[in-house]
N, CA, C and O atoms as a Tripos MOL2 file, in Angstrom:
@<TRIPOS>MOLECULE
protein
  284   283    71     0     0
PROTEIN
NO_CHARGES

@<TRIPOS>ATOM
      1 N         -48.8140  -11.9900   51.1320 N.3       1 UNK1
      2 CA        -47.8180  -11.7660   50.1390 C.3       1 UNK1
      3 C         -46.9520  -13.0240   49.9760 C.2       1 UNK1
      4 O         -45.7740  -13.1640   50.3030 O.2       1 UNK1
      5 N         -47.7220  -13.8440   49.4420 N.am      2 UNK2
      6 CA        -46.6890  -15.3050   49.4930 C.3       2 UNK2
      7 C         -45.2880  -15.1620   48.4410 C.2       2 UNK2
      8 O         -44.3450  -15.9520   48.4780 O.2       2 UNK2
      9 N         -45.3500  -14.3930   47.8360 N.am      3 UNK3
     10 CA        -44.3610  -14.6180   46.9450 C.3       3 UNK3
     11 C         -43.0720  -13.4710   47.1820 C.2       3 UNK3
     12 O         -42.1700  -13.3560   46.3530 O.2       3 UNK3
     13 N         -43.1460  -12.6000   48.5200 N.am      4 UNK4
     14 CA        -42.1700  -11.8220   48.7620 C.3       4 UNK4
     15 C         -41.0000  -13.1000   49.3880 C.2       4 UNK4
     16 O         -39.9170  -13.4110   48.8910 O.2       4 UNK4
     17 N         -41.3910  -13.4290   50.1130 N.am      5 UNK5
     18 CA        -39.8500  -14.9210   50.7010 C.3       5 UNK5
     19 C         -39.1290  -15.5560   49.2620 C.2       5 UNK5
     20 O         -37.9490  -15.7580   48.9750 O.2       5 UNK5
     21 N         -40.2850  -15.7510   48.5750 N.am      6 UNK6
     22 CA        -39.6310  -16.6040   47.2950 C.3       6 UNK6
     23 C         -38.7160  -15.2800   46.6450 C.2       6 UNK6
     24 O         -37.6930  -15.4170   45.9740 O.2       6 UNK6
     25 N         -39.2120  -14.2680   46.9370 N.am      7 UNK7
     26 CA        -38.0080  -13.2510   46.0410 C.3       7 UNK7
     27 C         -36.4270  -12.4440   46.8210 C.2       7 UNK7
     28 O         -35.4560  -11.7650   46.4880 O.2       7 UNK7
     29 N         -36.9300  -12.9800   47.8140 N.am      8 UNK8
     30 CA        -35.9650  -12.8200   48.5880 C.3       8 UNK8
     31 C         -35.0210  -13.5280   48.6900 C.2       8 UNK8
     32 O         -33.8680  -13.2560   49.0260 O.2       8 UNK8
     33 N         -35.7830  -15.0940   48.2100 N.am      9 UNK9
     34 CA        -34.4400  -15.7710   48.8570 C.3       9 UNK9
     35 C         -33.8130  -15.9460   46.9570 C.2       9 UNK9
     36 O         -32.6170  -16.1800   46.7840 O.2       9 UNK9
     37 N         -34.5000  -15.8410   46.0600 N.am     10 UNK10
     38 CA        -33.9860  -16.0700   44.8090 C.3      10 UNK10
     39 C         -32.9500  -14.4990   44.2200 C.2      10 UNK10
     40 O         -32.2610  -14.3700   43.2080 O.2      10 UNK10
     41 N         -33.2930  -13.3350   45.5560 N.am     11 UNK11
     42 CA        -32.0560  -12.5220   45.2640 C.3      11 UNK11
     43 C         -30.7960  -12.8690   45.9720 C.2      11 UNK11
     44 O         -29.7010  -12.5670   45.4960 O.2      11 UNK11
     45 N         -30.9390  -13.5470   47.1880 N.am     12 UNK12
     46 CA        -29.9080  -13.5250   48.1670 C.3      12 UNK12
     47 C         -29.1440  -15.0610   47.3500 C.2      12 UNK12
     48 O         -27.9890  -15.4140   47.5880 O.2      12 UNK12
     49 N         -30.2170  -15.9010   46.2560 N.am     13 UNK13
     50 CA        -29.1670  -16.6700   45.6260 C.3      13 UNK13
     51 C         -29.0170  -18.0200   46.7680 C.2      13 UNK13
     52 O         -27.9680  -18.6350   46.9590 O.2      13 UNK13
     53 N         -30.2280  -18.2750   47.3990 N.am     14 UNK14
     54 CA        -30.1570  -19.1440   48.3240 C.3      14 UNK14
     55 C         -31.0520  -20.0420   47.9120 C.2      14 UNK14
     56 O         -32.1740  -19.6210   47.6300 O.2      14 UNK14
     57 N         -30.7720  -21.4310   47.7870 N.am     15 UNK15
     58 CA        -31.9400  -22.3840   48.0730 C.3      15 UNK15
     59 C         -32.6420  -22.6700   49.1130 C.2      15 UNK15
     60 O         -32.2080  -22.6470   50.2650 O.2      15 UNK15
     61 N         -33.7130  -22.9440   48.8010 N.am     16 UNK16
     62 CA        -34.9650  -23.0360   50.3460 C.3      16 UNK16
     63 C         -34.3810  -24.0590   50.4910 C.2      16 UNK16
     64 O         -33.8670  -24.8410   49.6910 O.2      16 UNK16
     65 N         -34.5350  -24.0270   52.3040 N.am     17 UNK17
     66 CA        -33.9350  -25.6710   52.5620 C.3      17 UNK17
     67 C         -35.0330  -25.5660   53.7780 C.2      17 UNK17
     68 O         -35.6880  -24.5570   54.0360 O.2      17 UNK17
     69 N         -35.0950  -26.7670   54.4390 N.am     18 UNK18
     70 CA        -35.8200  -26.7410   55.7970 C.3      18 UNK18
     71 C         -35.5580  -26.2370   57.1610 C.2      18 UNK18
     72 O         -36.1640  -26.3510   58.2260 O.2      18 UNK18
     73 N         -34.4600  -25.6410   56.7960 N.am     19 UNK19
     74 CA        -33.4480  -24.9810   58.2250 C.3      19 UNK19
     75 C         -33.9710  -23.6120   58.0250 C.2      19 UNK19
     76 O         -34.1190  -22.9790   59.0700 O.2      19 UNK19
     77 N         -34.3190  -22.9450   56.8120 N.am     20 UNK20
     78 CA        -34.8180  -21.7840   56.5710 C.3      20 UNK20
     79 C         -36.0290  -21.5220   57.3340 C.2      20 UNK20
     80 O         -36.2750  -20.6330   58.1490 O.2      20 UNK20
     81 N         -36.8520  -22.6520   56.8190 N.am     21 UNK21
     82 CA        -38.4780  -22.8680   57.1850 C.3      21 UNK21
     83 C         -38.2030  -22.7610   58.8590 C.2      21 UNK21
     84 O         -38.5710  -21.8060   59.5420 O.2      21 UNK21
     85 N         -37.5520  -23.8270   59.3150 N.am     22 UNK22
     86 CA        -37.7530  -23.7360   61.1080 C.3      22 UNK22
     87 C         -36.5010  -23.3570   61.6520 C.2      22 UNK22
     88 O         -35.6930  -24.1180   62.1850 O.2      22 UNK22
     89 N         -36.3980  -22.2560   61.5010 N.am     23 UNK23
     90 CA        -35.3220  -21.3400   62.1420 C.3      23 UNK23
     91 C         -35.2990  -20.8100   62.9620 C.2      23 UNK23
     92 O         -34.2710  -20.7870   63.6400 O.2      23 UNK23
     93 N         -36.5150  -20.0520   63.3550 N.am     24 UNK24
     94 CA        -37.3340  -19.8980   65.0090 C.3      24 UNK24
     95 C         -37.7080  -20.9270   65.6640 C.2      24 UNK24
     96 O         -37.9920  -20.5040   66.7840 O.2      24 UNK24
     97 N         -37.8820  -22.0770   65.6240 N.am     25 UNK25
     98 CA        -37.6760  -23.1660   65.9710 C.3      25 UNK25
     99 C         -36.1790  -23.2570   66.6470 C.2      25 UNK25
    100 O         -36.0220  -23.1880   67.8660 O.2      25 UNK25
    101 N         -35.3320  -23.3850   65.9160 N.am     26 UNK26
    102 CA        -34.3830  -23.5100   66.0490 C.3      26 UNK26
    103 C         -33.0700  -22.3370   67.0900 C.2      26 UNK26
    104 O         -32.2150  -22.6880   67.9030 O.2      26 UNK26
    105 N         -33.3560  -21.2420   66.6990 N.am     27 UNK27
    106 CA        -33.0070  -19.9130   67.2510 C.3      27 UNK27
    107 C         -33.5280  -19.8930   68.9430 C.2      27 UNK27
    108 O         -33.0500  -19.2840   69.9000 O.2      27 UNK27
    109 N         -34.5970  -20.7400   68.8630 N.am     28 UNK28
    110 CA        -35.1880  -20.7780   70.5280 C.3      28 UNK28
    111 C         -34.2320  -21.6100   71.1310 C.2      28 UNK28
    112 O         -33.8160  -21.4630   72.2810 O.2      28 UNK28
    113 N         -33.8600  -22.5550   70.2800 N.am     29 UNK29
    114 CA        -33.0240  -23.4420   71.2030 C.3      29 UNK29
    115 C         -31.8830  -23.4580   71.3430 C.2      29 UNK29
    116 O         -31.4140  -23.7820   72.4340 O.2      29 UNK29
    117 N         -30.7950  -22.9940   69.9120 N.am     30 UNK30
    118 CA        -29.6700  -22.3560   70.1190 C.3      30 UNK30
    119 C         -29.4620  -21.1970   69.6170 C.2      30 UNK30
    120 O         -29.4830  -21.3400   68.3950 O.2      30 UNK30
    121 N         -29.2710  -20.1140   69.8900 N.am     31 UNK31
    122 CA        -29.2080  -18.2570   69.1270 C.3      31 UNK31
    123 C         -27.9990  -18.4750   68.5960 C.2      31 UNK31
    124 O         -27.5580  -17.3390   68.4220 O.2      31 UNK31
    125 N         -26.9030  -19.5230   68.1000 N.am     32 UNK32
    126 CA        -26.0040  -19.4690   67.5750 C.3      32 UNK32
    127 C         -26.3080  -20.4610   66.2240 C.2      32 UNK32
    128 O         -25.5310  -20.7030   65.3010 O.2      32 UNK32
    129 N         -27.6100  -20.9230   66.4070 N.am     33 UNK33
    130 CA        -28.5350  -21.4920   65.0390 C.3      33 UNK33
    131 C         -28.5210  -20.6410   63.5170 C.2      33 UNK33
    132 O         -28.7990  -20.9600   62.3610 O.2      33 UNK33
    133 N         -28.0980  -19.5330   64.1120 N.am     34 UNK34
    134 CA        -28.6330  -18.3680   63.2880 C.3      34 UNK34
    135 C         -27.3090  -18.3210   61.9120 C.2      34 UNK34
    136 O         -27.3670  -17.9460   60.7410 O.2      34 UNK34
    137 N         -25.9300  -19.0290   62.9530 N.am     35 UNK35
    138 CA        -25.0050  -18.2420   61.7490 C.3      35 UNK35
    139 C         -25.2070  -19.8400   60.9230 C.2      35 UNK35
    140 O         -24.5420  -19.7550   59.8900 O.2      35 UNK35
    141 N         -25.6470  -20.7650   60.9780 N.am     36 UNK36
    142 CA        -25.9950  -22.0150   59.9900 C.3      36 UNK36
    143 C         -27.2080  -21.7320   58.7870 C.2      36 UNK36
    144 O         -27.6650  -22.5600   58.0000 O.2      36 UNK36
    145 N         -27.4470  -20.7610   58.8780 N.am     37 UNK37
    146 CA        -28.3860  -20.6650   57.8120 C.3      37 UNK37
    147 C         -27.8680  -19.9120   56.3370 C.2      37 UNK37
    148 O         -28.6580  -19.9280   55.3930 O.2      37 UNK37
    149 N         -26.8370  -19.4080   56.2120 N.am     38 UNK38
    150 CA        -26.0680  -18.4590   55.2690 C.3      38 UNK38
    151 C         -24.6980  -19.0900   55.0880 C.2      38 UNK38
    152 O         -24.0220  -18.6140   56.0000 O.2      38 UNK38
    153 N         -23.9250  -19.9410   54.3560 N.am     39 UNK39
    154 CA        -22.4040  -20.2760   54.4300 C.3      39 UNK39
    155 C         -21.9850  -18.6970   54.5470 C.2      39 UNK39
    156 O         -22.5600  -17.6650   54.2020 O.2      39 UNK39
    157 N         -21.1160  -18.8800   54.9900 N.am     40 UNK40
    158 CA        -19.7550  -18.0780   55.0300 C.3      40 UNK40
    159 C         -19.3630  -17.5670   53.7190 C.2      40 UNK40
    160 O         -19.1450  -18.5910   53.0720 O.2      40 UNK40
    161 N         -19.0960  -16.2990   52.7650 N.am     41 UNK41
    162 CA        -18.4240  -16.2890   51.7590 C.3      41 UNK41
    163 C         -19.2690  -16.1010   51.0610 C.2      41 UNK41
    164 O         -18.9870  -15.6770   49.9400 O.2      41 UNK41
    165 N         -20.7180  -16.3430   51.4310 N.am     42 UNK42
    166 CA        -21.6030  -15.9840   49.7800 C.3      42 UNK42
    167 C         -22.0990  -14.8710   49.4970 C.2      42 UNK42
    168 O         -22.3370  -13.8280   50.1070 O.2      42 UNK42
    169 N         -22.2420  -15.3240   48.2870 N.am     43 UNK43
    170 CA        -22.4220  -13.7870   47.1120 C.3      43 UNK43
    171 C         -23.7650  -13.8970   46.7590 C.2      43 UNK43
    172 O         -24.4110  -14.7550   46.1580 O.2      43 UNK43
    173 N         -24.0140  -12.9070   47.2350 N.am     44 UNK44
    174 CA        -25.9200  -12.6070   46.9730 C.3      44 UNK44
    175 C         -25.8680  -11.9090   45.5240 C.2      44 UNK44
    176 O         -24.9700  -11.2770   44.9670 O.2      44 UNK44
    177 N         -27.4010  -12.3240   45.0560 N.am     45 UNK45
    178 CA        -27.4250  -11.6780   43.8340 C.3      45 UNK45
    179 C         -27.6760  -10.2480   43.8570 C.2      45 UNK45
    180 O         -27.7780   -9.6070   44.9030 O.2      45 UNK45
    181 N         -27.8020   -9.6160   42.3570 N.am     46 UNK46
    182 CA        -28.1530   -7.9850   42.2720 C.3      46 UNK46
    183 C         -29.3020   -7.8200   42.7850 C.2      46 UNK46
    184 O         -30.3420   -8.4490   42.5900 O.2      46 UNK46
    185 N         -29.0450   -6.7870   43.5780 N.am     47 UNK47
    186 CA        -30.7750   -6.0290   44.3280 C.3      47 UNK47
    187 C         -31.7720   -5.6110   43.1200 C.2      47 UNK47
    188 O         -31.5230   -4.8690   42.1700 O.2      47 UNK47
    189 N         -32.7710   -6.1830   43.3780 N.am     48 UNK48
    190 CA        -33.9050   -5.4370   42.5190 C.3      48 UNK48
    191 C         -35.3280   -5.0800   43.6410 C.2      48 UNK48
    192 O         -35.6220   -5.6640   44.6850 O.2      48 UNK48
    193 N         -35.8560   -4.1960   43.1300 N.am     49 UNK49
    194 CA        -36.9790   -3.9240   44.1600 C.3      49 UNK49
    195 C         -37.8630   -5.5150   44.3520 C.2      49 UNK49
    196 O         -37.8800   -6.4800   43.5880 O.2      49 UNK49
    197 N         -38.5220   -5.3180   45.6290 N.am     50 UNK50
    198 CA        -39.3290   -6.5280   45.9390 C.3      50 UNK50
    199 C         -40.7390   -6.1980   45.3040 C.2      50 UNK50
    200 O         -41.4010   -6.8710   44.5140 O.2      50 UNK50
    201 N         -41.0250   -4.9010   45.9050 N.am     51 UNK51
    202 CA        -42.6400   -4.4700   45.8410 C.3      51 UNK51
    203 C         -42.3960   -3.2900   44.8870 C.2      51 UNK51
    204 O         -41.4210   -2.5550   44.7320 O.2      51 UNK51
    205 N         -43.9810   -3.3710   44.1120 N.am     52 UNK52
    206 CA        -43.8360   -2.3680   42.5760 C.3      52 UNK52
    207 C         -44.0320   -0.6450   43.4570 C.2      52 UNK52
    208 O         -44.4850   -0.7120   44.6000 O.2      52 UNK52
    209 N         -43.8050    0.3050   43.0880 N.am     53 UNK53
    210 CA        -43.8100    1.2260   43.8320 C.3      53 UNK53
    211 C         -45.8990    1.0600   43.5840 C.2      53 UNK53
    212 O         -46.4710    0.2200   42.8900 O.2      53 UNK53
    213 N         -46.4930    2.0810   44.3560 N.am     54 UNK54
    214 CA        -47.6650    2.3540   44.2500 C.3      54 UNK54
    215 C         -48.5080    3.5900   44.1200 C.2      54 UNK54
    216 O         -49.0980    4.0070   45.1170 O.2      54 UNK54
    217 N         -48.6140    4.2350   42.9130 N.am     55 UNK55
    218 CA        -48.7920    5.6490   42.3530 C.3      55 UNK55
    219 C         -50.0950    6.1640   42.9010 C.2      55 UNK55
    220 O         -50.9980    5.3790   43.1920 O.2      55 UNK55
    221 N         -50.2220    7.5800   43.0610 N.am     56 UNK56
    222 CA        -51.2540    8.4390   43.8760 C.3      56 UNK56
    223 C         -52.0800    7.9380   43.5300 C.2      56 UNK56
    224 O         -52.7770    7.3880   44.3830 O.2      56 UNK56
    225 N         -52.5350    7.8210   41.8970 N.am     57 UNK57
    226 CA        -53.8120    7.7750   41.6100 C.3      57 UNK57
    227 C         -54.3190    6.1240   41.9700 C.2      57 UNK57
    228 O         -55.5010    5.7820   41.9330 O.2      57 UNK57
    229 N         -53.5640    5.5130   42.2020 N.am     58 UNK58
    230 CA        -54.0870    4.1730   42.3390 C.3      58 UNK58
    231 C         -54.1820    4.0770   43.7630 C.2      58 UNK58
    232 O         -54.6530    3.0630   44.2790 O.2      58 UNK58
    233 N         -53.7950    5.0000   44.4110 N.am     59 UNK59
    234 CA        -54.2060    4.8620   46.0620 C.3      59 UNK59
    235 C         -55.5130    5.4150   46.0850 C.2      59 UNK59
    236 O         -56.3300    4.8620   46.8210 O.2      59 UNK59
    237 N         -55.8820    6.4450   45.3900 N.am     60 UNK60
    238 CA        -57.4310    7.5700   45.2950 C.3      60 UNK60
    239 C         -58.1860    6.5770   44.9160 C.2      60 UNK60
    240 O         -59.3690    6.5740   45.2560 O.2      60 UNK60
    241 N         -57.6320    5.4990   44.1080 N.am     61 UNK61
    242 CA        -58.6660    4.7560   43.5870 C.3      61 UNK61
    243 C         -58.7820    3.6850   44.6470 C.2      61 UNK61
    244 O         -59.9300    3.5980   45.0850 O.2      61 UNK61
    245 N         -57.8910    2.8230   45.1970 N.am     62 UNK62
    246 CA        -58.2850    1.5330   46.4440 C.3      62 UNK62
    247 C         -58.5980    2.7390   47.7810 C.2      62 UNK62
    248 O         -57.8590    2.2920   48.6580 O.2      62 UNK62
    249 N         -59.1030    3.6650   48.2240 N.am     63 UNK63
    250 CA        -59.6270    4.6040   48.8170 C.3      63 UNK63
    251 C         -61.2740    4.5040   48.8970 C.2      63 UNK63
    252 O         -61.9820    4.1980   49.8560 O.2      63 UNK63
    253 N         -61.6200    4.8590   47.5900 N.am     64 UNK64
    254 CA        -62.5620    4.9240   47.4670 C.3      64 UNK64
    255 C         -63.6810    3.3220   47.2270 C.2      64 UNK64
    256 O         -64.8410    3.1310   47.5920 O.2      64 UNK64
    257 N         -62.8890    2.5730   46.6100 N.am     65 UNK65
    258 CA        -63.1000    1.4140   46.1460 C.3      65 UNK65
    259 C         -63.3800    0.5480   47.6300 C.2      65 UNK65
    260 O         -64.3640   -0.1810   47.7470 O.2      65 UNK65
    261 N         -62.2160    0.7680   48.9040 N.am     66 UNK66
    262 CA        -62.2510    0.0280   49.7790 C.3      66 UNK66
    263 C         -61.9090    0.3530   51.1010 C.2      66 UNK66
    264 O         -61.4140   -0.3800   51.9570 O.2      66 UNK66
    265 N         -62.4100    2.2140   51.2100 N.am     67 UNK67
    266 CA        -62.1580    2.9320   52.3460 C.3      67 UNK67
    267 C         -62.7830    3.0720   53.2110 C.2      67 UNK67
    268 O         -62.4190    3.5800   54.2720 O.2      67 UNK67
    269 N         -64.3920    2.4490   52.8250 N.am     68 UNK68
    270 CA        -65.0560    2.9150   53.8440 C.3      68 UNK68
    271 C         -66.2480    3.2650   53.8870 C.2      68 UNK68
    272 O         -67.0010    2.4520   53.3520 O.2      68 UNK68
    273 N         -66.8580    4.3970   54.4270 N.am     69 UNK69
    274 CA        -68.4380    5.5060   53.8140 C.3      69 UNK69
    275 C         -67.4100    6.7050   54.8700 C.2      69 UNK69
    276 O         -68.2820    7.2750   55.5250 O.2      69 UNK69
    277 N         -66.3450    7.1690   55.2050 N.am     70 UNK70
    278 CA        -65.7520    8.0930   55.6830 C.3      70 UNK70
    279 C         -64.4590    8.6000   54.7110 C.2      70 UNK70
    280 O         -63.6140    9.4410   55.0170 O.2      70 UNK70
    281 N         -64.5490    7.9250   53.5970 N.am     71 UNK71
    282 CA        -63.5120    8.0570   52.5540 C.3      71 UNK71
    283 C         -63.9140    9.1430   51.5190 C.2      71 UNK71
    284 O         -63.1720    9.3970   50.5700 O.2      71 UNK71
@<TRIPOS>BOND
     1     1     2 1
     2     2     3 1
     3     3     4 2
     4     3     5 am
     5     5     6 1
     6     6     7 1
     7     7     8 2
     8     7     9 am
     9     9    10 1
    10    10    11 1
    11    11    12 2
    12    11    13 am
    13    13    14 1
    14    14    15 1
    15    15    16 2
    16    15    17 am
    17    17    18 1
    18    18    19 1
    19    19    20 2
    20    19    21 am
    21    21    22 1
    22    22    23 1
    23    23    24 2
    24    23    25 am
    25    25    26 1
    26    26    27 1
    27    27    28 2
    28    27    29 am
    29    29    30 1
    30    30    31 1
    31    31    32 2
    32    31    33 am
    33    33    34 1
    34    34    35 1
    35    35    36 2
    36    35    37 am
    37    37    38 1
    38    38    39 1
    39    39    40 2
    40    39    41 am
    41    41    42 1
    42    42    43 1
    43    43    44 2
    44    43    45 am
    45    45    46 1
    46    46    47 1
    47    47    48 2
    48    47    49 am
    49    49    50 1
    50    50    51 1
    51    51    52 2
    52    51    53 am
    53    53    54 1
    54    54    55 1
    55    55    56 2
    56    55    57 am
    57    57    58 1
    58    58    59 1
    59    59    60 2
    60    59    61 am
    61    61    62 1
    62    62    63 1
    63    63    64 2
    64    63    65 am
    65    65    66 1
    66    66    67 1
    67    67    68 2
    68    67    69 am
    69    69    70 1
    70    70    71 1
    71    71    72 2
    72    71    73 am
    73    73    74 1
    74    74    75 1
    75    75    76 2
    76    75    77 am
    77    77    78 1
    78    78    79 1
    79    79    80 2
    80    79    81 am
    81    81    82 1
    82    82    83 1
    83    83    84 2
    84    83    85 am
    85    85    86 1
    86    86    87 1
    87    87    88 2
    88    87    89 am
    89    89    90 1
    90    90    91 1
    91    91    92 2
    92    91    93 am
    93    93    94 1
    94    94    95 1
    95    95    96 2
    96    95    97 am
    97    97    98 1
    98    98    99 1
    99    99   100 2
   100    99   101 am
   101   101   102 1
   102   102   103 1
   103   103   104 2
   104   103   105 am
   105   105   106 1
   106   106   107 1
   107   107   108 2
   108   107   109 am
   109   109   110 1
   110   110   111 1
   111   111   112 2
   112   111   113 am
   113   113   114 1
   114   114   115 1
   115   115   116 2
   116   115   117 am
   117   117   118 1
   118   118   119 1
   119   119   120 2
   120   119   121 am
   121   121   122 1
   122   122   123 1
   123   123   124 2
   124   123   125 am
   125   125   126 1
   126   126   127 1
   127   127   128 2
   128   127   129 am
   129   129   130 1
   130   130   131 1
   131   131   132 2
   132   131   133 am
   133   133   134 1
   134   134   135 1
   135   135   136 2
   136   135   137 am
   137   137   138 1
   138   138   139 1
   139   139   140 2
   140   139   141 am
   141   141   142 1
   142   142   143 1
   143   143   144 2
   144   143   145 am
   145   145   146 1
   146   146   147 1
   147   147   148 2
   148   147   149 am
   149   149   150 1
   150   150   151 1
   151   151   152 2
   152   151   153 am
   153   153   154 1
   154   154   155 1
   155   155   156 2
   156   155   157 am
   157   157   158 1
   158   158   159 1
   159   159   160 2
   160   159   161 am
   161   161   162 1
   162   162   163 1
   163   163   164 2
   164   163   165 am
   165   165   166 1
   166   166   167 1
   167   167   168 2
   168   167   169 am
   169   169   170 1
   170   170   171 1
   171   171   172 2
   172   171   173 am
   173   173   174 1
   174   174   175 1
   175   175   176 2
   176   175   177 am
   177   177   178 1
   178   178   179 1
   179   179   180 2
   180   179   181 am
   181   181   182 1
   182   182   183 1
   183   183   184 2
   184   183   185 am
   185   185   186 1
   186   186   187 1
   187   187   188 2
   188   187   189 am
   189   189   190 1
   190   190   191 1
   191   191   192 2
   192   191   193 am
   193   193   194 1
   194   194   195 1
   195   195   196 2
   196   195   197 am
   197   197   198 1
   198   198   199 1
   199   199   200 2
   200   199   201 am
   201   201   202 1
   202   202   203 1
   203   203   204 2
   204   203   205 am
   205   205   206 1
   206   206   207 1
   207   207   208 2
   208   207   209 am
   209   209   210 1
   210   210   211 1
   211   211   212 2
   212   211   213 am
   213   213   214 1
   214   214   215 1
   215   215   216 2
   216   215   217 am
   217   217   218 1
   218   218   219 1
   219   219   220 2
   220   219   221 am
   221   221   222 1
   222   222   223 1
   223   223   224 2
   224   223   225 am
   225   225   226 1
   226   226   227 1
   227   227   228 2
   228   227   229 am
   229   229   230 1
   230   230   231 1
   231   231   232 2
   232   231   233 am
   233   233   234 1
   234   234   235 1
   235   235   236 2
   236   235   237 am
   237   237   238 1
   238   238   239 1
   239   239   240 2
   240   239   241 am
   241   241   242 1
   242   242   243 1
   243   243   244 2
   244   243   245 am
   245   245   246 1
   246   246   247 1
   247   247   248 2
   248   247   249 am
   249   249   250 1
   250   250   251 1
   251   251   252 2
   252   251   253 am
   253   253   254 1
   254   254   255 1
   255   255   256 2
   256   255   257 am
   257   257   258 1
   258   258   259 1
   259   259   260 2
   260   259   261 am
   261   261   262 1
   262   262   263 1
   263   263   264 2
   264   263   265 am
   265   265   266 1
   266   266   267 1
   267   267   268 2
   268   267   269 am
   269   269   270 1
   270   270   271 1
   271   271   272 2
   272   271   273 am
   273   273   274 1
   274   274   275 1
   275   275   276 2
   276   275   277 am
   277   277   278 1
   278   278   279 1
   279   279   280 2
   280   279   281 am
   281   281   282 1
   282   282   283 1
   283   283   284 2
@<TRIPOS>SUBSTRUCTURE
     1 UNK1         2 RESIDUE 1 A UNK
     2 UNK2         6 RESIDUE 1 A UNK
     3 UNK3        10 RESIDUE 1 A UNK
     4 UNK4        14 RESIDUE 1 A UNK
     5 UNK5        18 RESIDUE 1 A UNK
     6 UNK6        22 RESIDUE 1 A UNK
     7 UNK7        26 RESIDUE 1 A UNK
     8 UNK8        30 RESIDUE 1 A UNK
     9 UNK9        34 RESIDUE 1 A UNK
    10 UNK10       38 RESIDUE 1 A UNK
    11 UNK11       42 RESIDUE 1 A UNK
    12 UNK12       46 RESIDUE 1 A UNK
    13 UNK13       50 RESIDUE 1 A UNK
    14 UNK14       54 RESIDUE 1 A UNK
    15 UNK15       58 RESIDUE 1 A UNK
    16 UNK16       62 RESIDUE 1 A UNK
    17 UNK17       66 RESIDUE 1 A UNK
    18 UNK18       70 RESIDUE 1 A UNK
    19 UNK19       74 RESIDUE 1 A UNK
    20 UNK20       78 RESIDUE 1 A UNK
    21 UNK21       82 RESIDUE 1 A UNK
    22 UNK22       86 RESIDUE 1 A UNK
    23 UNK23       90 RESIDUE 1 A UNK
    24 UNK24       94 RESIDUE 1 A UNK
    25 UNK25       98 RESIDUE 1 A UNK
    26 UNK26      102 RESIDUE 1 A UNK
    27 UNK27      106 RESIDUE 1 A UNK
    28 UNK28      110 RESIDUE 1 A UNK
    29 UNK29      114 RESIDUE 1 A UNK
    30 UNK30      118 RESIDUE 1 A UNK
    31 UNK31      122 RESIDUE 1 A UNK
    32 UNK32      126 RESIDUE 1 A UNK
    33 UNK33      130 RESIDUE 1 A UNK
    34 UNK34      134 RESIDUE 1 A UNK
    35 UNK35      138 RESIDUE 1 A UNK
    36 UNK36      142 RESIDUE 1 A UNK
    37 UNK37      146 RESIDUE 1 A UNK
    38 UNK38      150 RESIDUE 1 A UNK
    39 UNK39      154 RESIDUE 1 A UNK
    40 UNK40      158 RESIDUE 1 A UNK
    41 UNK41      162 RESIDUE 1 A UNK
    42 UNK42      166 RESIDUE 1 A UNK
    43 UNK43      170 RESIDUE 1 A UNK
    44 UNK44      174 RESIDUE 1 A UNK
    45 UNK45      178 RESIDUE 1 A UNK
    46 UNK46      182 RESIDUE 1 A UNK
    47 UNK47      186 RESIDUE 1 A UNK
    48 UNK48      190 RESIDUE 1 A UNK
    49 UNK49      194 RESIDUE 1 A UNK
    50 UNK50      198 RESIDUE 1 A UNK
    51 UNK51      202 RESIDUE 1 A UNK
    52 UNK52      206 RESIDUE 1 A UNK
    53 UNK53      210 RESIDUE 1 A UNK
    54 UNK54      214 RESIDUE 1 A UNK
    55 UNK55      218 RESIDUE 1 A UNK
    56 UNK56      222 RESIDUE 1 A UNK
    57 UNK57      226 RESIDUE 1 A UNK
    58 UNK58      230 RESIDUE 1 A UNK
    59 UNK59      234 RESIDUE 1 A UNK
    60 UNK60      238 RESIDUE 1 A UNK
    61 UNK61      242 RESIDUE 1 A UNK
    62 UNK62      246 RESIDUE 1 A UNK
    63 UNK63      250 RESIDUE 1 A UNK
    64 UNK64      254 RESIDUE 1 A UNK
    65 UNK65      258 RESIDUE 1 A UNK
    66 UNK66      262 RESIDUE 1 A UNK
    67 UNK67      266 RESIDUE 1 A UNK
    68 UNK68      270 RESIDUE 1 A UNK
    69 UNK69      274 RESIDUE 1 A UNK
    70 UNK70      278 RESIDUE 1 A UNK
    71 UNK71      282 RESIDUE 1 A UNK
């Protein structure tokens, strides 16, 4: 799902920076790494869903399409 991070960070209203990228990197070495990644004070954008919901019939259908020979 490459494009769930990109929507995440374009709701939270954040630019990718490289501190984002190696943050577990970083978090290993100091756990107080963590409050440098968010300023203080910011305003995230409006929530919108990430993922489209996914309706019955289109589950009956990737079921059958890619369930198996026990489907």
């Amino acid at each position: 799902m490459p494009s769930f991070s990109a929507k995440v960070y374009e709701q939270m209203a954040i630019k990718r920076e490289l501190k984002h990228e190696t943050a577990i990197q970083a978090l290993q070495k100091d756990s107080n790494a963590f409050f440098g990644l968010v300023a203080g004070g910011h305003v995230i954008g409006d929530p919108q869903p990430i993922f489209r919901e996914i309706k019955e019939a289109e589950a009956e259908q990737w079921k059958k399409a890619f369930g198996g020979r026990d489907q």
